[in-house]
Backbone as ProteinMPNN parsed JSONL, in Angstrom:
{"seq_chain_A": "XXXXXXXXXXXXXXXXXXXXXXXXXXXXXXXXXXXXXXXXXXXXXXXXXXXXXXXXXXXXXXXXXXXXXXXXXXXXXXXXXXXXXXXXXXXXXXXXXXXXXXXXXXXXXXXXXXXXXXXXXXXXXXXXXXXXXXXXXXXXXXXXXXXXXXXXXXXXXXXXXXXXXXXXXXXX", "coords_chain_A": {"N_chain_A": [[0.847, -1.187, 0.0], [0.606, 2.161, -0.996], [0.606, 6.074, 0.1], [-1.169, 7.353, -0.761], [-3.166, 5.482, -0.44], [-3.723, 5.171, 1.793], [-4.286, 8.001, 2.684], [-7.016, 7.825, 1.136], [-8.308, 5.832, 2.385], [-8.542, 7.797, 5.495], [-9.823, 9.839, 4.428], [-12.149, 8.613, 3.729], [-13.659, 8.115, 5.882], [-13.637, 10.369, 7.465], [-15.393, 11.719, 9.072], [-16.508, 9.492, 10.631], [-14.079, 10.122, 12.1], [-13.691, 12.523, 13.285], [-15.807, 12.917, 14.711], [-15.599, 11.36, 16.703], [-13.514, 12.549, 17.973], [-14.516, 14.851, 18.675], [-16.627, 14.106, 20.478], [-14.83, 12.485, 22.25], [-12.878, 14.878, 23.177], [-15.477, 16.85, 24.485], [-16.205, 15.322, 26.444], [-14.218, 14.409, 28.278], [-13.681, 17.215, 28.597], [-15.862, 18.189, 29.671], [-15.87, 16.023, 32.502], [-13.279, 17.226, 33.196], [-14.278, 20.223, 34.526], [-16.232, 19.034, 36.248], [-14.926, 17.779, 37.881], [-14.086, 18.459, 41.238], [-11.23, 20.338, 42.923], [-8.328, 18.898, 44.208], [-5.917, 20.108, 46.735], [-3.011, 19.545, 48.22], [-0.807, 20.776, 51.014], [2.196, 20.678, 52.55], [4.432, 20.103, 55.344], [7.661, 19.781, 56.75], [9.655, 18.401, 59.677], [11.304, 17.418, 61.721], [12.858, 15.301, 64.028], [14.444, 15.1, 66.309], [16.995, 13.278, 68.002], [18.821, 12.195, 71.021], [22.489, 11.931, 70.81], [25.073, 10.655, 71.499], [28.017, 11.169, 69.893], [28.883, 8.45, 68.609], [27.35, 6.691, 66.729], [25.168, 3.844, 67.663], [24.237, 0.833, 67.322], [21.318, 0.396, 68.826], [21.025, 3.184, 69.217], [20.15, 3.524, 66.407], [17.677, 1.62, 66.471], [16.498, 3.141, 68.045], [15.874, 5.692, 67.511], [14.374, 5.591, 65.04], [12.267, 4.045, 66.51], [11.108, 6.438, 67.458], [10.321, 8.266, 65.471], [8.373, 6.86, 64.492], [6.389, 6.745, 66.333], [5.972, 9.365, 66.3], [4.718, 9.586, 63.746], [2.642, 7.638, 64.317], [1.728, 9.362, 66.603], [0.481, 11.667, 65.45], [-1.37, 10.766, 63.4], [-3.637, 9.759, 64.964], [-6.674, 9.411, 66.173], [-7.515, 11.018, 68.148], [-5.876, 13.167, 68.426], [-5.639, 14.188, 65.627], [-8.841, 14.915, 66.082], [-8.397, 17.688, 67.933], [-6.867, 18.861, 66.045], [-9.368, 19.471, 63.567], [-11.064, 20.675, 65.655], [-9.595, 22.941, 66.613], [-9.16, 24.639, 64.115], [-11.916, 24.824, 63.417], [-13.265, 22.691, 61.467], [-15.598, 20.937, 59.713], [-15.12, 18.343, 59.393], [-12.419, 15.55, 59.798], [-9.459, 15.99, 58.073], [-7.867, 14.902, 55.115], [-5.209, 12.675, 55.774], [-1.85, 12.542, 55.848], [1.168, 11.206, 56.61], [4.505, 10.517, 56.744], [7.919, 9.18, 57.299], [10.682, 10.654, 55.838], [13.529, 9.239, 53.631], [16.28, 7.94, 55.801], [16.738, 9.947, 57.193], [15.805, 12.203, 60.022], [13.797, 13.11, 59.782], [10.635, 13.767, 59.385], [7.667, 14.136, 57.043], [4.55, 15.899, 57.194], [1.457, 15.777, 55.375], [-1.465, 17.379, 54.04], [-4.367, 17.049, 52.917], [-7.106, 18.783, 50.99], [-9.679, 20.801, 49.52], [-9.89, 23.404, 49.668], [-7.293, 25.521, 49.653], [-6.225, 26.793, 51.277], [-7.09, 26.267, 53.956], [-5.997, 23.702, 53.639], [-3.507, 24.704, 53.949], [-3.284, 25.708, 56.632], [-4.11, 23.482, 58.265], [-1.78, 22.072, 57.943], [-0.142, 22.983, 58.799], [-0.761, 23.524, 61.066], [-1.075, 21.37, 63.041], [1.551, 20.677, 62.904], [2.743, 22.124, 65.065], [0.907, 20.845, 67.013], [2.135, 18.272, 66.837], [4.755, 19.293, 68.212], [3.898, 20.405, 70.437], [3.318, 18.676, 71.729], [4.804, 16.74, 71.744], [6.664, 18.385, 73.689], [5.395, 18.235, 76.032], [5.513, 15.441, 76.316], [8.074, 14.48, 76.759], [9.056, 16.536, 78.496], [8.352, 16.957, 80.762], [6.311, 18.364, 82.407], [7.649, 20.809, 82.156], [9.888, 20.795, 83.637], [13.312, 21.4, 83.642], [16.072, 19.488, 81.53], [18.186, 19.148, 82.143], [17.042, 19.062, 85.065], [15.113, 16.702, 85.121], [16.919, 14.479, 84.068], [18.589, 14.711, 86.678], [16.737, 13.51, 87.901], [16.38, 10.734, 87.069], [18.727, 10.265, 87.232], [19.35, 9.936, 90.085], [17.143, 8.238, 90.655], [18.454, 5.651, 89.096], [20.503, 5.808, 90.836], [19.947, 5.012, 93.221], [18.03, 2.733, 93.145], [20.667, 0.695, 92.379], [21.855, 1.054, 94.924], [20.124, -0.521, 96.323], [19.684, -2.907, 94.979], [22.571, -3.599, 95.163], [22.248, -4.215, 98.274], [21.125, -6.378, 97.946], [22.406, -8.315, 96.536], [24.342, -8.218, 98.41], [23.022, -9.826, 100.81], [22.768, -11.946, 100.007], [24.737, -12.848, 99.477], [25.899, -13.41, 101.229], [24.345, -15.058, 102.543]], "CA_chain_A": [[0.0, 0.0, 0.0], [1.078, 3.507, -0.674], [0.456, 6.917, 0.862], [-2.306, 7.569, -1.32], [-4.392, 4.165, -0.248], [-3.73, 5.834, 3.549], [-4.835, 9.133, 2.388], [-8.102, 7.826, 0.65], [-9.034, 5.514, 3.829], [-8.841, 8.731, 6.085], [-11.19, 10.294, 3.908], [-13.418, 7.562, 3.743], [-13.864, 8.125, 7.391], [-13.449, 11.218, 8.333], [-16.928, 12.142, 9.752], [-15.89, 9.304, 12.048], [-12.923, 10.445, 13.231], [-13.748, 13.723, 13.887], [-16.959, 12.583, 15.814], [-14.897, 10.633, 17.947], [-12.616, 13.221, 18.362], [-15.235, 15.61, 18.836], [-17.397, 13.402, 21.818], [-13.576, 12.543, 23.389], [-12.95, 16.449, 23.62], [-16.794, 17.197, 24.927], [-16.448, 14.36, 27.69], [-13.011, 15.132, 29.159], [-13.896, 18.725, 29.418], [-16.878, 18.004, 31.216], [-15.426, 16.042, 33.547], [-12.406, 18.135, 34.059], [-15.264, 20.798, 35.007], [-16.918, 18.298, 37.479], [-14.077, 17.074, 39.393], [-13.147, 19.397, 42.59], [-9.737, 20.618, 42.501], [-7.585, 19.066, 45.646], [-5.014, 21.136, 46.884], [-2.184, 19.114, 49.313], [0.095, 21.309, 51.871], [3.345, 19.581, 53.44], [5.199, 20.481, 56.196], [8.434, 19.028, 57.367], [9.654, 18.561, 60.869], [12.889, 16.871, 62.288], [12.772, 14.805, 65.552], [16.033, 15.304, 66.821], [17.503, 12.335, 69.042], [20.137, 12.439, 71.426], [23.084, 11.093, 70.05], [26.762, 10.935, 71.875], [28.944, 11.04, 68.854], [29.195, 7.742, 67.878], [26.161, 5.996, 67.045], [24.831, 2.533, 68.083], [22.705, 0.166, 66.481], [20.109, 0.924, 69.64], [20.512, 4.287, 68.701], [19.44, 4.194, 65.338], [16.55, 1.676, 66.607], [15.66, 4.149, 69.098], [15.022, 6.628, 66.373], [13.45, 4.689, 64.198], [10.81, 3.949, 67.141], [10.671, 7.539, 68.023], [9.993, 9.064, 64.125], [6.99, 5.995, 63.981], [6.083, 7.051, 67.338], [5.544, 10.544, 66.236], [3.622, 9.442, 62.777], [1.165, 7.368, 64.987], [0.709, 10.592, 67.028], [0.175, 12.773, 64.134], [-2.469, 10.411, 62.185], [-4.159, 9.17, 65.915], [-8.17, 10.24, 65.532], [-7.672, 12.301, 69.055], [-4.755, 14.609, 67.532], [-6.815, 14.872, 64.417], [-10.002, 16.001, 66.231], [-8.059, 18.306, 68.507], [-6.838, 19.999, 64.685], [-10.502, 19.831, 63.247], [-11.505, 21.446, 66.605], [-8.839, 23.759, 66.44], [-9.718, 24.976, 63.115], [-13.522, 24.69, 63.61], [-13.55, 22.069, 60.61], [-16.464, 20.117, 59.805], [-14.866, 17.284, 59.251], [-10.863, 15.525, 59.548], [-9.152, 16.666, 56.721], [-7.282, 13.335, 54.517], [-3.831, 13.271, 56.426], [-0.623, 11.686, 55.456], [2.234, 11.373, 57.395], [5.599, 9.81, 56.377], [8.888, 9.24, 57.144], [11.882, 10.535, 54.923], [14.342, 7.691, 54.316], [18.033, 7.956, 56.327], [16.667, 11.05, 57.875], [15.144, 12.233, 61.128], [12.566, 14.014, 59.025], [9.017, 13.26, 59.228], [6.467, 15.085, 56.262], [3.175, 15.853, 57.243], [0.937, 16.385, 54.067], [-2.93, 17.521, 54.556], [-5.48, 17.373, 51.467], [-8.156, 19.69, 51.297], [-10.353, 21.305, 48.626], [-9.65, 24.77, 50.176], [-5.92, 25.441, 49.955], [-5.63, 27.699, 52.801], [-7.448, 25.256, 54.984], [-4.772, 22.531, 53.941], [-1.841, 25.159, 54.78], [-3.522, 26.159, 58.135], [-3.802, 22.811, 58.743], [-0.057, 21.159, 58.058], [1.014, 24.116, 59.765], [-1.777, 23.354, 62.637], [-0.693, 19.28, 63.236], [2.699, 20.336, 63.042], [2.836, 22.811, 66.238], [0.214, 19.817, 67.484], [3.644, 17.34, 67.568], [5.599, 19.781, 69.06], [3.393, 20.575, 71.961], [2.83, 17.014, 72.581], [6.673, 16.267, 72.265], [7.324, 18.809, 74.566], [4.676, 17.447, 77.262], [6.0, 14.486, 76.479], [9.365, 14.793, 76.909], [10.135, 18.124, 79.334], [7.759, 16.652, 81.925], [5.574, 20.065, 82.77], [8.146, 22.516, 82.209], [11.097, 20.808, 83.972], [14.11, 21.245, 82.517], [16.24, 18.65, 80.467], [18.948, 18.788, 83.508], [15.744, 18.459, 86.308], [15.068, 15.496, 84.705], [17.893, 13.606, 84.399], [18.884, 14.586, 87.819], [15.767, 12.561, 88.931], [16.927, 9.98, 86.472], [19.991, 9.958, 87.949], [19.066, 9.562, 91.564], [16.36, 6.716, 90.938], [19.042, 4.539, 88.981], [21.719, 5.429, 92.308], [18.827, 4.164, 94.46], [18.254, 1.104, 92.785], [21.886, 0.197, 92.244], [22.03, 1.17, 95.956], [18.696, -1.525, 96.813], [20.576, -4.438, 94.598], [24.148, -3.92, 95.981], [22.063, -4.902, 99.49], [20.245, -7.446, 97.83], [23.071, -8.938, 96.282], [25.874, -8.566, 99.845], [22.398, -10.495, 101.681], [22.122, -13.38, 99.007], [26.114, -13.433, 99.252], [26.177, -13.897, 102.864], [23.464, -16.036, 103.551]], "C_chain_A": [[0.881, 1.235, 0.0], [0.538, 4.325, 0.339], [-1.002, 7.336, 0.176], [-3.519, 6.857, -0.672], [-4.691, 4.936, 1.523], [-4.927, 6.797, 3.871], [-6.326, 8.701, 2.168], [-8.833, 6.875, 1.658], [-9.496, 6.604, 4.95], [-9.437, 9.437, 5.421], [-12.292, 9.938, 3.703], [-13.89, 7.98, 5.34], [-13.525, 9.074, 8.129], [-14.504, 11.845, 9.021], [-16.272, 11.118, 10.752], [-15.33, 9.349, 12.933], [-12.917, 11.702, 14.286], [-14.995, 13.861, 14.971], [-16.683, 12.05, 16.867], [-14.102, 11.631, 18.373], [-13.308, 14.364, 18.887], [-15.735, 15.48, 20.295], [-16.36, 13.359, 23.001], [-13.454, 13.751, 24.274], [-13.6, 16.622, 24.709], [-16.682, 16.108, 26.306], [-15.507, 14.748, 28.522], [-13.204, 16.368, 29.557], [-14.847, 18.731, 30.406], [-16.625, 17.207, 32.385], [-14.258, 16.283, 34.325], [-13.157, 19.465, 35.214], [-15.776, 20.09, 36.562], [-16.485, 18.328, 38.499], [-13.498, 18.763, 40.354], [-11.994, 19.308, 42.487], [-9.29, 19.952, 44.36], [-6.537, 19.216, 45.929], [-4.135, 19.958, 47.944], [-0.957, 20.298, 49.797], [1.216, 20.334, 52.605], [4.046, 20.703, 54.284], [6.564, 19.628, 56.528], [9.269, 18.923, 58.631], [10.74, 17.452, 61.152], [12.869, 16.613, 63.649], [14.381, 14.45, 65.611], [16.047, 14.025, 68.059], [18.883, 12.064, 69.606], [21.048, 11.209, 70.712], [24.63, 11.713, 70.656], [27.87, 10.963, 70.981], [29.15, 10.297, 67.784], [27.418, 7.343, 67.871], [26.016, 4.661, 66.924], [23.733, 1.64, 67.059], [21.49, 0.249, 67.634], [19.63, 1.927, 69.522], [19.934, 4.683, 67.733], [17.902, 3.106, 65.61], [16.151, 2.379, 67.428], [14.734, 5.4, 68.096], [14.433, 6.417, 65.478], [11.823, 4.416, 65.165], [10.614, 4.997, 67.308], [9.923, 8.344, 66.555], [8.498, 7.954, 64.461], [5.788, 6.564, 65.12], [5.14, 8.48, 67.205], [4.402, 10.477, 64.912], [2.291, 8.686, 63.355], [0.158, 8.479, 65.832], [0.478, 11.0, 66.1], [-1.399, 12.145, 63.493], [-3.519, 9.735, 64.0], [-5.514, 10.012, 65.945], [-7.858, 11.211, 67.346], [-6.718, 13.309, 68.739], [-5.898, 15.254, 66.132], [-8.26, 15.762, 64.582], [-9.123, 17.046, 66.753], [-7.82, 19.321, 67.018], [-7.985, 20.235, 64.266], [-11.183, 20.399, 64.365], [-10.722, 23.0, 66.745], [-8.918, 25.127, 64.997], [-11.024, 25.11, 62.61], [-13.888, 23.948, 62.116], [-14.89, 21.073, 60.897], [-15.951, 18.88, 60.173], [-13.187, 16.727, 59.294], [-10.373, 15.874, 58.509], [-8.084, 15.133, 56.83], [-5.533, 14.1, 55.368], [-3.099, 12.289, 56.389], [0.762, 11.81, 56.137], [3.527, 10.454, 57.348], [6.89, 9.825, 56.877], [10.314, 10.091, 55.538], [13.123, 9.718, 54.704], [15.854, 8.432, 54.512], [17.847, 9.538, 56.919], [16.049, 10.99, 59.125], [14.451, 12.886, 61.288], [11.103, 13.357, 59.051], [8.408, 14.761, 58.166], [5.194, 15.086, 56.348], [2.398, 16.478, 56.216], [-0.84, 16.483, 54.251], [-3.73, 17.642, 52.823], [-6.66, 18.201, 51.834], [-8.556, 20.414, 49.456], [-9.967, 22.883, 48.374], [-8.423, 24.748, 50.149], [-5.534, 26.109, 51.015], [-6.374, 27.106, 54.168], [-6.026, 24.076, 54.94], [-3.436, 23.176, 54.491], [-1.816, 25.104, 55.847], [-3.461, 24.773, 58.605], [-2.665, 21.279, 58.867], [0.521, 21.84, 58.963], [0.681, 23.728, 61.572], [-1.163, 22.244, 63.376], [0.65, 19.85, 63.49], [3.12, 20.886, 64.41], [1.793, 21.852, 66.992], [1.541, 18.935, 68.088], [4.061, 18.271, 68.125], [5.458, 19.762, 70.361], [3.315, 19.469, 72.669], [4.414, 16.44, 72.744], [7.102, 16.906, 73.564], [6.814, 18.377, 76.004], [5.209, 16.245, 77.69], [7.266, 13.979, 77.348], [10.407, 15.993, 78.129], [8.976, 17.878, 80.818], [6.627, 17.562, 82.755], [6.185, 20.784, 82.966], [9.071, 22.269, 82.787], [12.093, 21.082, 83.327], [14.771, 20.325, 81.928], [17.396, 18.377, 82.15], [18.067, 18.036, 84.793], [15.62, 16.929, 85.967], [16.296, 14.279, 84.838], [18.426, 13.619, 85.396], [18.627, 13.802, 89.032], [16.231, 11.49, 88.261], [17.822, 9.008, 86.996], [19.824, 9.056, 89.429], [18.392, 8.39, 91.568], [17.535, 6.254, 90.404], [19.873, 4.214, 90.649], [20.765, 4.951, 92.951], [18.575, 2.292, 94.231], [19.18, 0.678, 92.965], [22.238, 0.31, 93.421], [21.188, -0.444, 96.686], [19.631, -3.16, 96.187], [21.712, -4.685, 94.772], [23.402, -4.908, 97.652], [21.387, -6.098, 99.215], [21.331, -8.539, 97.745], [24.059, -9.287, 97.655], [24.831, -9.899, 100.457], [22.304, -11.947, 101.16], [24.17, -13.816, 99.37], [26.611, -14.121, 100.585], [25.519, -15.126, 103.182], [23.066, -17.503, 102.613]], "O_chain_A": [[1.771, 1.383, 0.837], [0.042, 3.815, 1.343], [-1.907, 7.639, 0.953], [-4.593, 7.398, -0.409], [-5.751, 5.089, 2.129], [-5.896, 6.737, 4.628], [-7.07, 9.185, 3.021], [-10.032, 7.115, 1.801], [-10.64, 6.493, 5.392], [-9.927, 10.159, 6.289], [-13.296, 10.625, 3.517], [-15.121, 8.006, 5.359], [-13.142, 8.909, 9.287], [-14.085, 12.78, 9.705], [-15.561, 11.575, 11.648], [-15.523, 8.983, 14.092], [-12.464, 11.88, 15.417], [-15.093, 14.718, 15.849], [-17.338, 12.16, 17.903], [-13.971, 11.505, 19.591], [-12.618, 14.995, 19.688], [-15.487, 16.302, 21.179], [-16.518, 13.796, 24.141], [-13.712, 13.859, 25.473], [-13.034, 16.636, 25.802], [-17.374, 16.482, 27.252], [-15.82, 15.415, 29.508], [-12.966, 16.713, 30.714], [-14.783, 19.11, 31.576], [-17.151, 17.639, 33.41], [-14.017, 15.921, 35.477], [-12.764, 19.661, 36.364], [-15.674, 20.591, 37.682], [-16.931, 18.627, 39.606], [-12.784, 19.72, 40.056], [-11.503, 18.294, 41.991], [-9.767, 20.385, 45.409], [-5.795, 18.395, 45.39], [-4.992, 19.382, 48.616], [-0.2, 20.687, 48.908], [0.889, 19.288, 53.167], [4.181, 21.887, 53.975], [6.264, 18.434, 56.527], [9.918, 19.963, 58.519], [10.693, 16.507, 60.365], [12.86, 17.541, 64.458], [15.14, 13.687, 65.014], [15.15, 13.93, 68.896], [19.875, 11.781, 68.934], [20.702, 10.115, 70.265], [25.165, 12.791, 70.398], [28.909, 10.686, 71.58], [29.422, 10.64, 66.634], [26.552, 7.615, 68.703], [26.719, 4.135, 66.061], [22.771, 1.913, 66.342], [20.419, 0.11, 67.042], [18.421, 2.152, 69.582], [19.296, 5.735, 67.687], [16.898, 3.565, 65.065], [14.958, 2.134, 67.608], [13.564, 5.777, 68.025], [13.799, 7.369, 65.023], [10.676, 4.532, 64.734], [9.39, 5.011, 67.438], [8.914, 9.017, 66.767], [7.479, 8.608, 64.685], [4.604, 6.762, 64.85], [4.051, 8.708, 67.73], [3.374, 11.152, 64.959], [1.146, 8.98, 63.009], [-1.061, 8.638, 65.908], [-0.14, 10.055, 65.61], [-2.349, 12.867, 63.19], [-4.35, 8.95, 63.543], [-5.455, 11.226, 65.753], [-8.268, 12.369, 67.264], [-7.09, 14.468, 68.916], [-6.561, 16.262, 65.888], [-8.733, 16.671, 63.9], [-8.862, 17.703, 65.746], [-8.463, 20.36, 66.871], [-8.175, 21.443, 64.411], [-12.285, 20.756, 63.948], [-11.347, 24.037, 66.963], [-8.713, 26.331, 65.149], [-11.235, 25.483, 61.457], [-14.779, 24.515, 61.485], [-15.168, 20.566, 61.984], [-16.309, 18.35, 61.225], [-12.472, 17.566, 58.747], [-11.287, 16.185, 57.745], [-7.677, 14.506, 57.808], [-5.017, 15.212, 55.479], [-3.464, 11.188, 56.8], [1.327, 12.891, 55.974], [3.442, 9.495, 58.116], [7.146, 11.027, 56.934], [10.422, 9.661, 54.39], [13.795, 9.514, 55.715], [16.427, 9.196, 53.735], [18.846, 10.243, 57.06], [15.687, 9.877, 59.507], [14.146, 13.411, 62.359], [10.85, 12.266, 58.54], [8.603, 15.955, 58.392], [4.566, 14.312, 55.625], [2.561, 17.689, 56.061], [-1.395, 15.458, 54.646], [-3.422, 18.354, 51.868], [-7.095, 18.226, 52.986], [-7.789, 20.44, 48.493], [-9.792, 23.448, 47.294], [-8.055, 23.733, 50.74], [-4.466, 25.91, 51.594], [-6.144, 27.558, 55.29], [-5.302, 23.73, 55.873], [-2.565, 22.629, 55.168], [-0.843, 24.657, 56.454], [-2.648, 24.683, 59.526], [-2.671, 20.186, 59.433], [1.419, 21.52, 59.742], [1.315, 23.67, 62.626], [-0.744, 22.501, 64.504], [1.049, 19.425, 64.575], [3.893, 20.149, 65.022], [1.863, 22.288, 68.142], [1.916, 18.862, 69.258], [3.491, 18.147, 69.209], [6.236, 19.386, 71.238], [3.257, 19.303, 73.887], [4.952, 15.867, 73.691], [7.735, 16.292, 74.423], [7.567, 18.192, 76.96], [5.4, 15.89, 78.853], [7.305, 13.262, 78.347], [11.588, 16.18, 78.422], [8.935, 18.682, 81.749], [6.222, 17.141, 83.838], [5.875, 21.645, 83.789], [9.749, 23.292, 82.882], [11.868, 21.041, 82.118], [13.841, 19.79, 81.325], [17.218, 17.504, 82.999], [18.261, 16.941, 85.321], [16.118, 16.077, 86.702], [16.37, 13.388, 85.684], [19.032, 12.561, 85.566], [19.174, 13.488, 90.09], [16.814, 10.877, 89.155], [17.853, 7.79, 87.17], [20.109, 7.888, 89.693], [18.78, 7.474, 92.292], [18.286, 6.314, 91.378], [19.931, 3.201, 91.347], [21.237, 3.905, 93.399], [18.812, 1.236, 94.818], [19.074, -0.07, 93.938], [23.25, -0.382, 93.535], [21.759, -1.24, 97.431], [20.031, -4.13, 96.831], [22.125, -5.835, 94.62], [23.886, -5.962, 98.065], [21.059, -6.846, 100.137], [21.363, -9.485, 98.531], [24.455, -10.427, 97.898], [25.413, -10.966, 100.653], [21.851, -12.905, 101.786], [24.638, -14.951, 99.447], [27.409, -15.024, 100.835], [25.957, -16.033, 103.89], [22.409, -18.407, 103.13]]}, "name": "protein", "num_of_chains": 1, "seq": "XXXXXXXXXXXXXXXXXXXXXXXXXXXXXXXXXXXXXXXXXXXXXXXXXXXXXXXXXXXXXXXXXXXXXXXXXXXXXXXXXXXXXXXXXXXXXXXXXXXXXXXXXXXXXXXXXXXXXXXXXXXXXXXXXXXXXXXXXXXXXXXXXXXXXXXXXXXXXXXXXXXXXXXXXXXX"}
């Protein structure tokens, strides 16, 4: 077959093509029209974990449980109302929460219809972890020293309680 035989098939049929091409058009536009536009916001946030220099293989599972730790808070339905309360939302807004890999990055990503609802609320969740880290973690406002001071003292107590446990078991 030549270019001609090509040519004179696409003319045989060009009402069809262009009807199809016509309806394709007319359908896609209408349901580009239809569909709601949804907007996603991300935030990213860095859980810092102590770390003496070198690091351990406990240490990197420690942070590994502490990043998962923080994505279960983040997506947990009482954090989520506390943001849709916070924001006087009807409803939770779709919420995604991930790791970054070989980092100590977590990305919190919010969907929403409204884009300045999804900013307000990546931005919202994300000062959500913080506050709850810091409750978590700083005890009501002690400081990081206070703490470990008590730390400190319960282990010397113990290690005080099983030195007498151990002299009484050695004696008797």
């Amino acid at each position: 077959m030549d270019l001609k035989s090509y040519l004179a098939i696409l003319k045989g049929n060009f009402w069809v093509i262009l009807t199809t091409f016509i309806v394709t058009l007319a359908v896609t536009t209408g349901i580009t029209f239809l569909i709601t536009p949804t907007y996603t916001a991300s935030t990213t946030l860095r859980v810092a974990t102590a770390s003496s220099g070198t690091v351990s293989y406990s240490d990197y599972m420690y942070a590994d449980r502490l990043l998962n730790t923080y994505i279960k808070l983040a997506t947990s339905r009482p954090v989520l109302e506390e943001l849709a309360n916070n924001l006087n939302l009807q409803k939770i807004p779709v919420t995604k929460v991930e790791t970054i890999p070989n980092t100590e990055l977590i990305r919190i990503s919010i969907d929403s219809q409204d884009p300045s609802v999804a900013q307000k609320a990546a931005n919202s969740l994300a000062e959500l972890l913080i506050e709850q880290g810091r409750e978590l973690y700083s005890r009501g406002g002690q400081s990081a020293l206070a703490i470990l001071s008590a730390q400190l003292s319960q282990a010397e107590e113990e290690l005080t309680l099983a030195r007498k446990e151990y002299d009484t078991y050695r004696k008797g």
